[in-house]
VEXVOGU-195130 format. One record per residue: residue number from 1; residue in one letter; y, z, x of N, C-alpha, C, CB in turn. Coordinates in steps of 0.001 Angstrom, whole numbers. Glycine has a CB too. Example, Ala and Ser with C-alpha at 12.3 -4.5 7.8 and 13.67 -1.06 7.14 Angstrom:
2
+-----+--------+---------+---------+---------+---------+---------+---------+---------+---------+---------+---------+---------+---------+
! num ! residu !     n.Y !     n.Z !     n.X !    ca.Y !    ca.Z !    ca.X !     c.Y !     c.Z !     c.X !    cb.Y !    cb.Z !    cb.X !
+-----+--------+---------+---------+---------+---------+---------+---------+---------+---------+---------+---------+---------+---------+
!   1 !      A !   -5690 !    7800 !   13190 !   -4500 !    7800 !   12300 !   -3300 !    7800 !   13200 !   -4473 !    9046 !   11308 !
!   2 !      S !   -2250 !    7080 !   12850 !   -1060 !    7140 !   13670 !      30 !    7870 !   12900 !    -598 !    5725 !   14084 !
+-----+--------+---------+---------+---------+---------+---------+---------+---------+---------+---------+---------+---------+---------+
REM end
This chain:
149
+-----+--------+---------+---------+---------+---------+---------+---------+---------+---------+---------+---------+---------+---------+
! num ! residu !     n.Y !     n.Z !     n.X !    ca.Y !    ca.Z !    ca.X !     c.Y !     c.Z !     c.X !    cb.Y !    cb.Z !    cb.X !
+-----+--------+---------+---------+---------+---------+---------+---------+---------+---------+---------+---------+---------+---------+
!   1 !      X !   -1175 !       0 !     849 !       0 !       0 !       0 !    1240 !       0 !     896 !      -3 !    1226 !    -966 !
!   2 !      X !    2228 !    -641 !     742 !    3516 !    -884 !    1251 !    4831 !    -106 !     521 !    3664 !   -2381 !    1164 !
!   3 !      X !    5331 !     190 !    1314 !    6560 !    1329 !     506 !    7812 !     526 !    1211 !    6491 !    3503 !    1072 !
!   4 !      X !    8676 !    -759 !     822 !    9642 !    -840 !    1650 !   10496 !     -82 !    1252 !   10076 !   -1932 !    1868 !
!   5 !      X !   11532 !    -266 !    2557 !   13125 !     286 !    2329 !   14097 !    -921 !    2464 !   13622 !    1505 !    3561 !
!   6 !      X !   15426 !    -889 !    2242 !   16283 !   -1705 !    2383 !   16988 !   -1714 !    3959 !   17137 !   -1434 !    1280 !
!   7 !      X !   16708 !   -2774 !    4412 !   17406 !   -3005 !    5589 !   18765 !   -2411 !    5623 !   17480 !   -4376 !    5815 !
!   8 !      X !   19018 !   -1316 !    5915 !   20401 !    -166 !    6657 !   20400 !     -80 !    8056 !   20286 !    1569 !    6253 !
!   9 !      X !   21576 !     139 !    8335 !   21880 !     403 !   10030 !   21943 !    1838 !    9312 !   23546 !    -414 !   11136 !
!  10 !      X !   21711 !    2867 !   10689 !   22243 !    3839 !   11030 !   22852 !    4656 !    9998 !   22963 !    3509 !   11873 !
!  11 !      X !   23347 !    5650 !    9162 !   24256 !    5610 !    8495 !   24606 !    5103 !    7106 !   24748 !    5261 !    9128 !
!  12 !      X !   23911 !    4172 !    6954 !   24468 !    3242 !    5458 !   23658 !    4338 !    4583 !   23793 !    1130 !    5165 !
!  13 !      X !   24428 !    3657 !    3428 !   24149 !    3764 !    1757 !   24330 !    2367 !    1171 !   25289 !    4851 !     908 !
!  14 !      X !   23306 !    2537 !     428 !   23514 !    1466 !    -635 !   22642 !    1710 !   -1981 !   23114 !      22 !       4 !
!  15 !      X !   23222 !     961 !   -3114 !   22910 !    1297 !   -4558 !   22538 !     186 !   -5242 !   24003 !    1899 !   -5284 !
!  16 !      X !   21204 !     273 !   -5237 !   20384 !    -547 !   -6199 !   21151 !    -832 !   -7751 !   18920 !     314 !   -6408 !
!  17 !      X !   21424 !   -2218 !   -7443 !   22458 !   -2751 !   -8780 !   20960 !   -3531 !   -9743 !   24163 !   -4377 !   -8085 !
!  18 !      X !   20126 !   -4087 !   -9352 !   18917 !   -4184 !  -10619 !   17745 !   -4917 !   -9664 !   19459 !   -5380 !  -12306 !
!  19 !      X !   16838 !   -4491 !  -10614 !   15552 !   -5240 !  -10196 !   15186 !   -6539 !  -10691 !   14487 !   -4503 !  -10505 !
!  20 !      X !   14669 !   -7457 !   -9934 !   14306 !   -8895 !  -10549 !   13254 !   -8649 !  -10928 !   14263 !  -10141 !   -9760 !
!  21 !      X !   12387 !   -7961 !  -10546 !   10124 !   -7902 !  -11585 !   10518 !   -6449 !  -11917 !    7757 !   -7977 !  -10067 !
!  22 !      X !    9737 !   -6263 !  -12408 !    9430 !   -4787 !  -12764 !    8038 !   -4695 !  -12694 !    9929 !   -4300 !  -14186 !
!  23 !      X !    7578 !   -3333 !  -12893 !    6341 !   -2591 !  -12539 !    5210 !   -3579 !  -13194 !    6329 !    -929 !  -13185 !
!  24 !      X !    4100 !   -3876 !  -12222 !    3088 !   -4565 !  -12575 !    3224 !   -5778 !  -12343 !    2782 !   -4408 !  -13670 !
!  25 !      X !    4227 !   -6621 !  -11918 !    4500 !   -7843 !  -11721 !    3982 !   -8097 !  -10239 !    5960 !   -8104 !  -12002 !
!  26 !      X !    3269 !   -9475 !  -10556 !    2824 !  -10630 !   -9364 !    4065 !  -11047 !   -8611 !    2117 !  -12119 !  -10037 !
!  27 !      X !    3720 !  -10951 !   -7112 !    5125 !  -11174 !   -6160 !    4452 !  -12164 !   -4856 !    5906 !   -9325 !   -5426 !
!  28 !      X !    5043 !  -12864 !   -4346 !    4639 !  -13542 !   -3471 !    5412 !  -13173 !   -2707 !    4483 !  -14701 !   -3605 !
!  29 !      X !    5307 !  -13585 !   -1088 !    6038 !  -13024 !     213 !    7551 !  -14147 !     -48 !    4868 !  -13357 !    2065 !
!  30 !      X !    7905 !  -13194 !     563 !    9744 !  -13991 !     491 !   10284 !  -13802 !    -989 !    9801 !  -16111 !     796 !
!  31 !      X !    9562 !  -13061 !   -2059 !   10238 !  -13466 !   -3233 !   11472 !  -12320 !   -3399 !    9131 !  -13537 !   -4554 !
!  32 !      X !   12266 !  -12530 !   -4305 !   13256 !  -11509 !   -4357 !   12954 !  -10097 !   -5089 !   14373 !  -12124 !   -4984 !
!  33 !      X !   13212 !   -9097 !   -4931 !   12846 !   -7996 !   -5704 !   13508 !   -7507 !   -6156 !   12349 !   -7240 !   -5369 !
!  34 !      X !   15046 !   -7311 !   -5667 !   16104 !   -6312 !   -6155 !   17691 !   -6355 !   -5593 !   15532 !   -4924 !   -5785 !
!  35 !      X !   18319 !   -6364 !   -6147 !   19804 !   -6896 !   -5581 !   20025 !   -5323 !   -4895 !   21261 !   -7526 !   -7061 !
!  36 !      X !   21251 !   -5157 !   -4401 !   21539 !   -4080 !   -4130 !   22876 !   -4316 !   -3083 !   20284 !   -3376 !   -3663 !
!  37 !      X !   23692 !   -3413 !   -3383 !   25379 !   -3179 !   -2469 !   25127 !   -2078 !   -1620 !   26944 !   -2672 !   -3526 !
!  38 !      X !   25471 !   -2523 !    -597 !   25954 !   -1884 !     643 !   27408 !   -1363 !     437 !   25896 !   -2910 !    1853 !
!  39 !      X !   27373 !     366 !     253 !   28374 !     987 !     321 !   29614 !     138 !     825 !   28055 !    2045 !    1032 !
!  40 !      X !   30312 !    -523 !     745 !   31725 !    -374 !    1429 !   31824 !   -1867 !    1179 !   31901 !     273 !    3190 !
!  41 !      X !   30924 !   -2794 !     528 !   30040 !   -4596 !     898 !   31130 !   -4661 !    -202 !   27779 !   -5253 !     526 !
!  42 !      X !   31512 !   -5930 !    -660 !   32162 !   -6771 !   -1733 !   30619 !   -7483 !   -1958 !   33701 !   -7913 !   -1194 !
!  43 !      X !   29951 !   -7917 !   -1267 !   28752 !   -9097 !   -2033 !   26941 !   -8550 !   -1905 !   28894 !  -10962 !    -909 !
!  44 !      X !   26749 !   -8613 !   -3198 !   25226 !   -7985 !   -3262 !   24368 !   -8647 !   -2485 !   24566 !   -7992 !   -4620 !
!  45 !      X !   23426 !   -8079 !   -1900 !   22524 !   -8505 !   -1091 !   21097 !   -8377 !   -2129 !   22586 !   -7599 !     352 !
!  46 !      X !   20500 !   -9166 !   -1410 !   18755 !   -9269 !   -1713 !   17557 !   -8198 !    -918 !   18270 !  -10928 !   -1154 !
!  47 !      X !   16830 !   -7930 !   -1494 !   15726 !   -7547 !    -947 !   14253 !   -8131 !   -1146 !   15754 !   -6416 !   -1232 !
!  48 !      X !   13967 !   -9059 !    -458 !   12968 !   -9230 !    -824 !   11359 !   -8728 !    -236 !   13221 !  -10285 !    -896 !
!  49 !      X !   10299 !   -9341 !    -781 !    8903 !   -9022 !    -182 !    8532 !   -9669 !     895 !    7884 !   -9237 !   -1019 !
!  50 !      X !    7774 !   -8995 !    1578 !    7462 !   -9036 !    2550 !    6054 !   -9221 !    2899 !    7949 !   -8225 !    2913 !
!  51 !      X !    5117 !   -9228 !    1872 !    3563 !   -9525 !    1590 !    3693 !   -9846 !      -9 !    2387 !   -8052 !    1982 !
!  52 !      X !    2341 !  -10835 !    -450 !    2044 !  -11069 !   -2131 !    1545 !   -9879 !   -2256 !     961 !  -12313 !   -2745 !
!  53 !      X !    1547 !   -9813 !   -3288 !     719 !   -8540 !   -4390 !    1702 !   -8187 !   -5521 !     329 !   -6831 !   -3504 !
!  54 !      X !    1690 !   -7007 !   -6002 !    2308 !   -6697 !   -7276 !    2490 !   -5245 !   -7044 !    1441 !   -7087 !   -8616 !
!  55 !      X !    3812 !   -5176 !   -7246 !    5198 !   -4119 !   -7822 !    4272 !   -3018 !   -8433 !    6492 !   -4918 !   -9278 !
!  56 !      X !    3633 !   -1880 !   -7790 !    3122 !    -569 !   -8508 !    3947 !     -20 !   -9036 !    2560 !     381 !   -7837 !
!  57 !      X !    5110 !     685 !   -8418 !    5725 !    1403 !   -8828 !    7424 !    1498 !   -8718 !    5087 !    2206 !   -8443 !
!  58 !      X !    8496 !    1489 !   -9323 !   10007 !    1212 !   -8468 !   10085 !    3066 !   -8439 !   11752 !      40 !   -9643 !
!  59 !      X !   10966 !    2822 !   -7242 !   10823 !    4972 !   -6482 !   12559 !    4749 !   -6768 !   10062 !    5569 !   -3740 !
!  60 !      X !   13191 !    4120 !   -6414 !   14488 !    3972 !   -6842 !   15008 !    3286 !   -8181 !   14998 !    3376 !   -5888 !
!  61 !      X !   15406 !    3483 !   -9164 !   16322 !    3204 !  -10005 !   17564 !    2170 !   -9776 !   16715 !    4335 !  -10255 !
!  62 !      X !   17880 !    1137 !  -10951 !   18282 !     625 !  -11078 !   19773 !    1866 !  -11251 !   17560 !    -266 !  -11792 !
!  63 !      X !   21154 !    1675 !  -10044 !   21987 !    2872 !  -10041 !   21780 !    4036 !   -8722 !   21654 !    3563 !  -11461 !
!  64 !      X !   20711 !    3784 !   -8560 !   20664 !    4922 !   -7774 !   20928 !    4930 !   -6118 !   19400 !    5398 !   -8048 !
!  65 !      X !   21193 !    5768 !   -5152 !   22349 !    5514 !   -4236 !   21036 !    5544 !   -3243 !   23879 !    6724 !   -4079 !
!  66 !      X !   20524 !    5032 !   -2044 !   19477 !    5436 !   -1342 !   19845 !    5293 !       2 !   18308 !    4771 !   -1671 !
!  67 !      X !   19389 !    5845 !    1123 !   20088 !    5684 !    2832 !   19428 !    4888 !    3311 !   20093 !    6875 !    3929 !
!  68 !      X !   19499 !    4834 !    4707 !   18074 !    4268 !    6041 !   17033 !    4586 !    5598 !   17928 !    4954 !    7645 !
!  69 !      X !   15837 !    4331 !    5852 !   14719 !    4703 !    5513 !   14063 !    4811 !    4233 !   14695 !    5559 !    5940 !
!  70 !      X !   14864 !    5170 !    3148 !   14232 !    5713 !    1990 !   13454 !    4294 !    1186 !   15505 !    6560 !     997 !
!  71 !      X !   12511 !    4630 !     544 !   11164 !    4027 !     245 !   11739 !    3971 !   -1419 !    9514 !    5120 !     728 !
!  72 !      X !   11935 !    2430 !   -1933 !   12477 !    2025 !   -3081 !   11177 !    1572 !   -4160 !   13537 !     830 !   -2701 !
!  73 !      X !   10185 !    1462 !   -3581 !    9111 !     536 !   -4430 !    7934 !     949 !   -4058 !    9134 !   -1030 !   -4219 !
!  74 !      X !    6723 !     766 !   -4202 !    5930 !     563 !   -3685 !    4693 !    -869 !   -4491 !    5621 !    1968 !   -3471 !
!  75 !      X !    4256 !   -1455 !   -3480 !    3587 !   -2602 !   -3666 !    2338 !   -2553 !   -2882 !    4401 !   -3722 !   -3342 !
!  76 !      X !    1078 !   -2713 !   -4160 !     -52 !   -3403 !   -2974 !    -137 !   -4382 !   -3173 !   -1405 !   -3076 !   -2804 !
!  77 !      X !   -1104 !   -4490 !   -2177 !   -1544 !   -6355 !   -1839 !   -1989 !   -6763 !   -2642 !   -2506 !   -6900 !    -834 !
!  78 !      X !   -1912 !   -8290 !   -2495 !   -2660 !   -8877 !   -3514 !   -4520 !   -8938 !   -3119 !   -1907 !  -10454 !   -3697 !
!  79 !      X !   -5293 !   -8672 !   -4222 !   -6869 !   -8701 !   -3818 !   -7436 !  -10369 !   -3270 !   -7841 !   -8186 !   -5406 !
!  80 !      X !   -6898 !  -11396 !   -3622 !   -6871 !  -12406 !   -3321 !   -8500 !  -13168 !   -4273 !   -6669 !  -12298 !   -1666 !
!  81 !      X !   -8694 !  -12212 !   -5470 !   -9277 !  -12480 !   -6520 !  -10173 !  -13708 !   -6671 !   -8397 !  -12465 !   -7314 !
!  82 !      X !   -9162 !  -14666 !   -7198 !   -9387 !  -15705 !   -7801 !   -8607 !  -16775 !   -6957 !   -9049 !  -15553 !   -9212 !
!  83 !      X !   -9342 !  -18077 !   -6629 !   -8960 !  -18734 !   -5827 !   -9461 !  -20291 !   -5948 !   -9246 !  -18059 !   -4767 !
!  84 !      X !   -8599 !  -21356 !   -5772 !   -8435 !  -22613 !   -6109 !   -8352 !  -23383 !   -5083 !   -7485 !  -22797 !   -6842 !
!  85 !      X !   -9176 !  -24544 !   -4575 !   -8976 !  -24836 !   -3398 !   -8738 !  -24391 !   -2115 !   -8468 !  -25255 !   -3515 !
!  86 !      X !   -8779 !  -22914 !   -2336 !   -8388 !  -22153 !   -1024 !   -7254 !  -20849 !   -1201 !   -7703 !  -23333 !      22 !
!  87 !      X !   -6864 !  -21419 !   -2038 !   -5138 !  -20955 !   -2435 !   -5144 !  -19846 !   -3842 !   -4030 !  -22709 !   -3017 !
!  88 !      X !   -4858 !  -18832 !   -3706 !   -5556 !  -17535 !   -4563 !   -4370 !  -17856 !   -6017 !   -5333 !  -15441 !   -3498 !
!  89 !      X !   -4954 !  -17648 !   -7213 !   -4091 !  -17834 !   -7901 !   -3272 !  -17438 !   -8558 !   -4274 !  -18157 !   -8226 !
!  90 !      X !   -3589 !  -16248 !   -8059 !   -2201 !  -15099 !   -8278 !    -975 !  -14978 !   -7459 !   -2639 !  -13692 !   -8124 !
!  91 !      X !    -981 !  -15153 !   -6001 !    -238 !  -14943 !   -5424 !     310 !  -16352 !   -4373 !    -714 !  -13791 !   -4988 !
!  92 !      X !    -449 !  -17439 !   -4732 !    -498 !  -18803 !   -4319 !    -813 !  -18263 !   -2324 !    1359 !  -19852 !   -4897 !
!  93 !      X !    -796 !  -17649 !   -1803 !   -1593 !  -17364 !    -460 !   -2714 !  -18351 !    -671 !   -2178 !  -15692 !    -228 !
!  94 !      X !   -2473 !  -18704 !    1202 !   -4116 !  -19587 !    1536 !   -4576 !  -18800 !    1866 !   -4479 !  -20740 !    2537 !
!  95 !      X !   -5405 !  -18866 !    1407 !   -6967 !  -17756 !    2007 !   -7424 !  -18690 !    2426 !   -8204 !  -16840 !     976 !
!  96 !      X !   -7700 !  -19350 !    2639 !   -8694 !  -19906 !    3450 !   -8415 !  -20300 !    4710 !   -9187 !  -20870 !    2912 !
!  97 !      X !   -6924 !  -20489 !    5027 !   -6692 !  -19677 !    6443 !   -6621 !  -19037 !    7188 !   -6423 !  -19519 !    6791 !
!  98 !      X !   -6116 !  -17904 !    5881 !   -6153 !  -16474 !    6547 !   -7837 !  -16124 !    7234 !   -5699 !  -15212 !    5159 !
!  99 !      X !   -8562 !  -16652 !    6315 !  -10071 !  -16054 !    6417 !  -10226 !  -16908 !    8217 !  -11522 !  -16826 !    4696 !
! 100 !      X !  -10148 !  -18209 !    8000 !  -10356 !  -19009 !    9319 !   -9735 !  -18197 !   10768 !   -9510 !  -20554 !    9094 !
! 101 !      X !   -8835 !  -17804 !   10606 !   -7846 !  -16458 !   11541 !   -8643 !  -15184 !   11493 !   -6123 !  -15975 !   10738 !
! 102 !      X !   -9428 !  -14843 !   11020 !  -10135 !  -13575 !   11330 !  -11440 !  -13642 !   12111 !  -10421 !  -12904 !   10092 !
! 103 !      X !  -12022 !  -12399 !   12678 !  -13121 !  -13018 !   12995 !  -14373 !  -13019 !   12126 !  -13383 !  -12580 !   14095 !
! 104 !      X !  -15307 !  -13507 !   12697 !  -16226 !  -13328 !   11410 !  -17286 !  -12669 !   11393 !  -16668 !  -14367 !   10930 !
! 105 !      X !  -18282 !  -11947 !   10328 !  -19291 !  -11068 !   10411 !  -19988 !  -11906 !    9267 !  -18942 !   -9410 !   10227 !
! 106 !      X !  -21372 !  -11451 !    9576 !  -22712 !  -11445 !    9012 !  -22555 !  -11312 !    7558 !  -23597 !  -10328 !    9582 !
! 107 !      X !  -23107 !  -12047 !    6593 !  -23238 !  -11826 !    5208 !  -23668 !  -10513 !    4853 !  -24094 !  -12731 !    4659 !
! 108 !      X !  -24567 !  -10335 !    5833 !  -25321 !   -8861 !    5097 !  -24313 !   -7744 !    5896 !  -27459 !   -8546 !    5605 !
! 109 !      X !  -23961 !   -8012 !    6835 !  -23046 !   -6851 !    7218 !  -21887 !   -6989 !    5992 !  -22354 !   -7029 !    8957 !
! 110 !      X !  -21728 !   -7718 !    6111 !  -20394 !   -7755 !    4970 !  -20582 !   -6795 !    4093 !  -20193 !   -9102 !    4054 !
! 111 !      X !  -21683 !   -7329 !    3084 !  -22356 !   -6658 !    1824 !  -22745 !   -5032 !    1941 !  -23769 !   -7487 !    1531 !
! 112 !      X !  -23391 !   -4674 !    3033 !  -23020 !   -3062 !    3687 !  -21846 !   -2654 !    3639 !  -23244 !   -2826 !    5098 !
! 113 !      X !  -20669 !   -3247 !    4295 !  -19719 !   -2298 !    4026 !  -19097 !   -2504 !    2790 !  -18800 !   -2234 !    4999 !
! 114 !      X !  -19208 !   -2892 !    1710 !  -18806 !   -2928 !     629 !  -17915 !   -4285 !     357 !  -18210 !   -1716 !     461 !
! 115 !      X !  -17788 !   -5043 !    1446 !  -16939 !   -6395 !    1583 !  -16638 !   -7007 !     163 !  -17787 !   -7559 !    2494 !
! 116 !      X !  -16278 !   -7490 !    -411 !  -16374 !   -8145 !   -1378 !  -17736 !   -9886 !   -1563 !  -14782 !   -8334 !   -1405 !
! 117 !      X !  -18146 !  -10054 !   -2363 !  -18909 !  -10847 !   -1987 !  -18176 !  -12257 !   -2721 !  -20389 !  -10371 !   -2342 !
! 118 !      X !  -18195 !  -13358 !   -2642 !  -17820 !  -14988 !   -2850 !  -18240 !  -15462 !   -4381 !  -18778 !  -16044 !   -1637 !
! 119 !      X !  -18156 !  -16045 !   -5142 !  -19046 !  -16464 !   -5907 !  -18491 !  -17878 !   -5807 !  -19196 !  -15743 !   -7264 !
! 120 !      X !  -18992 !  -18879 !   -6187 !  -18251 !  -20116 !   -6569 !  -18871 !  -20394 !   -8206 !  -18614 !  -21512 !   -5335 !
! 121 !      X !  -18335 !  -20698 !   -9275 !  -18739 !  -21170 !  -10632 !  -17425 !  -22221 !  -10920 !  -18927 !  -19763 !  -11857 !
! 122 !      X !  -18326 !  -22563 !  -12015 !  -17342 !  -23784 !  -12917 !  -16700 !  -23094 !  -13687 !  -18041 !  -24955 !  -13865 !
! 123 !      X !  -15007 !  -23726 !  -14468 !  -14111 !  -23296 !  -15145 !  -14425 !  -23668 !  -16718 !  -12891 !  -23797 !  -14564 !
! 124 !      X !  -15487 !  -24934 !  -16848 !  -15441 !  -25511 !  -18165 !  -16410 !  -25637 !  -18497 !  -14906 !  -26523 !  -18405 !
! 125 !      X !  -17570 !  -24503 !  -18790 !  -18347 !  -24529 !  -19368 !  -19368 !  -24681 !  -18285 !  -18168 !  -25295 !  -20334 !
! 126 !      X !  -20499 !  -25569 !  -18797 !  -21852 !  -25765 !  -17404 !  -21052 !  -26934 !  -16501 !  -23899 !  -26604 !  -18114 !
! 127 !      X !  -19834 !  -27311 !  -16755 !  -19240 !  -28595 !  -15280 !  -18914 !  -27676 !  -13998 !  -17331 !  -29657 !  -15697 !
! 128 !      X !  -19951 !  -28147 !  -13407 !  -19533 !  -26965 !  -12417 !  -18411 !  -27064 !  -11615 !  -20513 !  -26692 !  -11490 !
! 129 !      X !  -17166 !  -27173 !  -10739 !  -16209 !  -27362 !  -10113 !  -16383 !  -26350 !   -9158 !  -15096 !  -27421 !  -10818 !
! 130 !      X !  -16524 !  -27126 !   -7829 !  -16739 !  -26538 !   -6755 !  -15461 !  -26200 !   -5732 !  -17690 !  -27314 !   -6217 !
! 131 !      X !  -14456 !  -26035 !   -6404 !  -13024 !  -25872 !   -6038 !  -12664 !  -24197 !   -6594 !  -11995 !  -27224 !   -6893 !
! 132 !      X !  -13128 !  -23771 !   -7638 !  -12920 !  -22392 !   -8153 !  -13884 !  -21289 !   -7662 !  -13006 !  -22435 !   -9618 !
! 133 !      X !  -13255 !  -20638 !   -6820 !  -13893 !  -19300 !   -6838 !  -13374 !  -17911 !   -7367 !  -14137 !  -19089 !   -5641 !
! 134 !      X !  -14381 !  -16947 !   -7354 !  -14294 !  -16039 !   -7573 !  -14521 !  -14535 !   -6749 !  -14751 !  -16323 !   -8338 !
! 135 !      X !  -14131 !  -13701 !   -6122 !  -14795 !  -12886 !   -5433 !  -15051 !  -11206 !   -6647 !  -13783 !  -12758 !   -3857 !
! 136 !      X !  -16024 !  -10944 !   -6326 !  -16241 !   -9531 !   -6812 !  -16604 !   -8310 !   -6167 !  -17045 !   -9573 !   -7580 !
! 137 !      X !  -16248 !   -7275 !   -6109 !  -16775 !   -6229 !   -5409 !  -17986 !   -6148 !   -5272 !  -16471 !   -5228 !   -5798 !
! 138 !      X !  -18970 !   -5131 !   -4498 !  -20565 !   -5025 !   -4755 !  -20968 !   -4530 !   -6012 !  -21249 !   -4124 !   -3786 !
! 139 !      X !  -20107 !   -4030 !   -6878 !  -20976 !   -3910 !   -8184 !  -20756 !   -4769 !   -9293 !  -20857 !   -2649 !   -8745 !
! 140 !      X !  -19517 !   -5471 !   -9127 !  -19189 !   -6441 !   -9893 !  -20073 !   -7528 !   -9387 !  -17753 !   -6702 !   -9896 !
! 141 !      X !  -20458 !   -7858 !   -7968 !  -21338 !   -9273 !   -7942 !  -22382 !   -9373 !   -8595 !  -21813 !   -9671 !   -6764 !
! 142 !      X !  -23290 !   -8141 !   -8712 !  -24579 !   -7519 !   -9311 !  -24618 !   -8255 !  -10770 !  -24504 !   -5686 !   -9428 !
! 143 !      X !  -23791 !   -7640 !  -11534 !  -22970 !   -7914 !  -12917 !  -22887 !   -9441 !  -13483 !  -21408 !   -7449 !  -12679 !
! 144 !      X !  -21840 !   -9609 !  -11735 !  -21461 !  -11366 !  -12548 !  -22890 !  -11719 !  -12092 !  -19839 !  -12751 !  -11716 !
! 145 !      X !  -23996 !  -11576 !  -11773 !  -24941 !  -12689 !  -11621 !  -25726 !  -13005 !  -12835 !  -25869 !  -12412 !  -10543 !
! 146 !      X !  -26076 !  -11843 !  -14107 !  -26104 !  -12133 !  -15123 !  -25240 !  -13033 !  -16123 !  -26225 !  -11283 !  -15322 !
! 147 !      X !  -23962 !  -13128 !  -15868 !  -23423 !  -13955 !  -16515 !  -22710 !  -15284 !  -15828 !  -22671 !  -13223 !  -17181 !
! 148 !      X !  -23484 !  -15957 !  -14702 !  -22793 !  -17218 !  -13837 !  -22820 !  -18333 !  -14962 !  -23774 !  -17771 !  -12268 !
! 149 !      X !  -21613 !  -18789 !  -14644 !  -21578 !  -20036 !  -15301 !  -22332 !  -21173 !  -14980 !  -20484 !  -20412 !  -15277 !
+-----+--------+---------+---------+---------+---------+---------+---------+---------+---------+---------+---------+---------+---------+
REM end
C-alpha cells in the first residue's frame, strides 16, 4: 500500500482544494488525484499517481491544511486481475512486460508460495479467445476450474 504526500520543500503548507476520484476508484500512473495550493501560490497545482491501482482511502479532506511529509491518501496496487493482450484491464499496465523484467520461477514453486496462478478462457461463450486472461489466487484457481469456459 502507498501513502503519498504532496511534493513540499522544507516548511510548506498547502490545502487540498478537491479531489478528482474518490474512494474506490481505478487510477493509472500519472493520473491526476487532487488539486491543491501551496500556501502563499496564486495557481493550484496537481498531484498525481505514481503507480495504477485504486484510491482506498483520502487521509486528507477536501479543505484541509497538510505540511512536508503528511500522508493524504492511501492507494494499493492494482492486482493486475484481468488482462487483454497483455495489458490488464483495469489499470491499462503491460504486464506482460513487467512479467518479461522479472525473473522467473518454477510453476510449482509459484503455486507453493501462494503466487497467483494464470488461467486463459474465452469471453463469448465456448469461442475460446486466446487473448483474455484471467489470474486467480490458489483458492480461487481450484474454484474457477469447475466453472472454465
Amino acid at each position: 500500500m502507498e501513502r503519498p504526500a504532496l511534493p513540499l520543500s522544507d516548511g510548506e503548507r498547502a490545502t487540498i482544494t478537491s479531489w478528482l476520484v474518490s474512494e474506490g476508484d481505478s487510477m493509472h500512473d500519472g493520473q491526476p488525484l487532487a488539486k491543491y495550493l501551496v500556501e502563499g501560490g496564486a495557481r493550484e497545482k496537481l498531484l498525481t499517481a505514481r503507480t495504477a491501482g485504486t484510491l482506498s482511502k483520502i487521509l486528507a479532506q477536501e479543505g484541509a491544511e497538510v505540511g512536508e511529509g503528511e500522508e493524504v491518501c492511501e492507494v494499493e496496487g492494482c492486482p493486475h486481475d484481468e488482462l487483454f493482450n497483455g495489458i490488464c484491464a483495469s489499470c491499462g499496465e503491460d504486464v506482460d512486460e513487467l512479467e518479461r523484467n522479472l525473473p522467473r520461477r518454477s510453476t510449482d514453486e509459484d503455486e507453493s508460495r501462494g503466487a497467483p496462478a494464470s488461467k486463459q478462457f474465452g469471453m463469448f461463450g465456448s469461442m475460446a479467445h486466446p487473448s483474455f486472461r484471467s489470474r486467480f489466487g490458489p483458492l480461487s484457481s481450484r474454484t474457477a476450474s469447475h466453472r472454465e469456459l
